[in-house]
C-alpha positions in Angstrom: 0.0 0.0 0.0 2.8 2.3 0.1 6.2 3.0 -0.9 7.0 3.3 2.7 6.0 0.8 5.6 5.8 1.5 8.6 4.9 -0.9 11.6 3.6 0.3 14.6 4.1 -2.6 17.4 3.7 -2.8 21.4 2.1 -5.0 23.9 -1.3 -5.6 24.5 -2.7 -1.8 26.1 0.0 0.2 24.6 -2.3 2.0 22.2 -1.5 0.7 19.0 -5.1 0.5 18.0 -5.7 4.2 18.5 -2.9 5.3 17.2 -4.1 3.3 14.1 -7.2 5.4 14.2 -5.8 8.5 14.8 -3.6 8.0 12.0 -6.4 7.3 9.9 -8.1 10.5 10.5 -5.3 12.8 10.0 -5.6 11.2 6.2 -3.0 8.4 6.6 -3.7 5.0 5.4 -3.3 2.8 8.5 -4.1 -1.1 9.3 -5.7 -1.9 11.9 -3.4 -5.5 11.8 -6.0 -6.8 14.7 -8.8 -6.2 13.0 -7.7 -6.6 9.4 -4.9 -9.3 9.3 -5.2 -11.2 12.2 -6.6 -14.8 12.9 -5.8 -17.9 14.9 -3.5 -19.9 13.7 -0.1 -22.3 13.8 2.6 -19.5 14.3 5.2 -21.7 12.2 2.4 -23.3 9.3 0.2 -20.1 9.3 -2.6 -23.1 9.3 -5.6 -21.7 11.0 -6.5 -23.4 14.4 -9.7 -23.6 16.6 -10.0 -21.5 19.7 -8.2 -18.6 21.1 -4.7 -18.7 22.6 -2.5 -15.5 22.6 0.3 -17.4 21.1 -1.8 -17.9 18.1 -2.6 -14.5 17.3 -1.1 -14.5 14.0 -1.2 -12.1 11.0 -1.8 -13.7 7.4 2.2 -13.5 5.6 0.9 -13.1 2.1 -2.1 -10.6 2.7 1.1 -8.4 5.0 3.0 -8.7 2.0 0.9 -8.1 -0.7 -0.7 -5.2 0.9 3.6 -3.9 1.6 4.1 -4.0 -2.3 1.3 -2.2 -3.2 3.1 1.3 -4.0 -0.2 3.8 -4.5 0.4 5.6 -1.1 3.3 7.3 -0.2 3.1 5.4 3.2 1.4 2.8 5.0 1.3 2.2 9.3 0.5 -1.4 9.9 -0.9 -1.1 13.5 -1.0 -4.1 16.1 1.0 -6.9 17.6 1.2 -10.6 15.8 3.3 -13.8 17.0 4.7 -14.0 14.1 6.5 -10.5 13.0 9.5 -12.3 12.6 8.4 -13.7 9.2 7.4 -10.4 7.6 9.4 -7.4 10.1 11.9 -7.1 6.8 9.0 -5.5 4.8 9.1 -2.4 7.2 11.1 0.5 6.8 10.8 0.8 10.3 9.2 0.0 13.6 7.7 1.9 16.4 7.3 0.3 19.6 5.1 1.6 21.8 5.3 1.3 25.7 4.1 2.2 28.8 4.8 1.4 32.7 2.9 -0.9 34.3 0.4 1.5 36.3 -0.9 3.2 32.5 -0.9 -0.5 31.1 -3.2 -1.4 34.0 -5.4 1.7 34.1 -5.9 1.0 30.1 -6.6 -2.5 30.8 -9.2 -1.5 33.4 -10.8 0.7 31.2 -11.5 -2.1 28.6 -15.0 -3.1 28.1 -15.5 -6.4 30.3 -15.4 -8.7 27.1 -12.4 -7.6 25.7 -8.6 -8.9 26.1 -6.8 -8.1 28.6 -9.3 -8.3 31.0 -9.4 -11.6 32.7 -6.7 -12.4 35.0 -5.0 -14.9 33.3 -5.0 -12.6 29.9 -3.7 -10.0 32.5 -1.0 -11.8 34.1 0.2 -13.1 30.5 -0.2 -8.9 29.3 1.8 -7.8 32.9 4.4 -10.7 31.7 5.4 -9.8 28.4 5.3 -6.0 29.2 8.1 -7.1 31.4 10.2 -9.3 29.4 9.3 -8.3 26.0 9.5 -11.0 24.6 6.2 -10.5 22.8 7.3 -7.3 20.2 10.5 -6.9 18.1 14.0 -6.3 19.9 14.6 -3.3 17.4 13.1 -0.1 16.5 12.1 3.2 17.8 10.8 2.6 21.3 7.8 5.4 22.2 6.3 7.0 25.5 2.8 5.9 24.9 1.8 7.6 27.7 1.9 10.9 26.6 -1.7 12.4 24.5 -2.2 10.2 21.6 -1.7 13.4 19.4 2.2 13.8 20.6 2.7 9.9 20.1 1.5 10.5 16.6 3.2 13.9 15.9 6.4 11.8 16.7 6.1 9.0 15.1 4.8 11.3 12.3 8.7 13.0 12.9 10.7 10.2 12.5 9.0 9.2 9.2 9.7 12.3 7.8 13.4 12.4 8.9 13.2 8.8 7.6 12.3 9.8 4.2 14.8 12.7 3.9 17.6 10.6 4.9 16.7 7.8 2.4 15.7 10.5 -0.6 19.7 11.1 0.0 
């Protein structure tokens, strides 16, 4: 979708959905990856499976890259957290982690609807775990304050891609 990729990554509560959103309304063309690319599935066959485990929160390879190749935007913002980045992160020009400490991840977790991830305790622990460790998002990129106003996280990711784009015009 563009001739720039961007992907926008972060545990579960970091924001990436309404960064997504917000990106969209400033006239960006953004994927919402959880909504859009995501199913359940074997994270090493892509084979769909039955049920819903965190580990097999997948996004579908070919649709990622298809949708990368497309060149009729000058950028696109993949938005959301798959297992299996590892087997499409090349695609990206860059990616933007977002994070938070642990007492905004669990005020945005409290806030959640009562059906919606995150909320249970186990889906908690698991969330509290990999903000921790994580293990759960790519081990390079540009690392973000998500807790500032969702307008300053996007006015700097919205800076690096510029500075981005200058330095690989050159």
């Amino acid at each position: 979708m563009g001739k720039r990729n961007y992907l926008i990554e972060g545990v579960s509560g970091t924001g990436k959905s309404s960064v997504c959103q917000e990106l969209r309304r400033r006239g960006y063309v953004a994927i919402d990856g959880d909504r859009e690319l995501a199913y359940q599935g074997d994270l090493t066959t892509g084979e769909k499976t039955e049920g819903f485990g965190h580990e097999h929160h997948i996004w579908d390879v070919e649709k990622v890259r298809r949708l990368a190749a497309n060149q009729d935007d000058e950028a696109t913002f993949f938005c959301g957290g798959s297992r299996n980045f590892k087997q499409f992160i090349d695609l990206f020009d860059e990616t933007f982690i977002l994070d938070v400490d642990a007492d905004t991840l669990n005020e945005r977790l409290d806030s959640r609807p009562e059906d919606d991830w995150g909320r249970r305790k186990s889906e908690r622990e698991l969330i509290l775990r990999l903000h921790a460790t994580k293990e759960d998002v790519p081990s390079s990129g540009i690392v973000l304050d998500a807790t500032q106003a969702l307008v300053s996280v996007v006015d700097e990711i919205l800076s690096h891609v510029r500075i981005l784009k200058v330095k690989n015009s050159n």
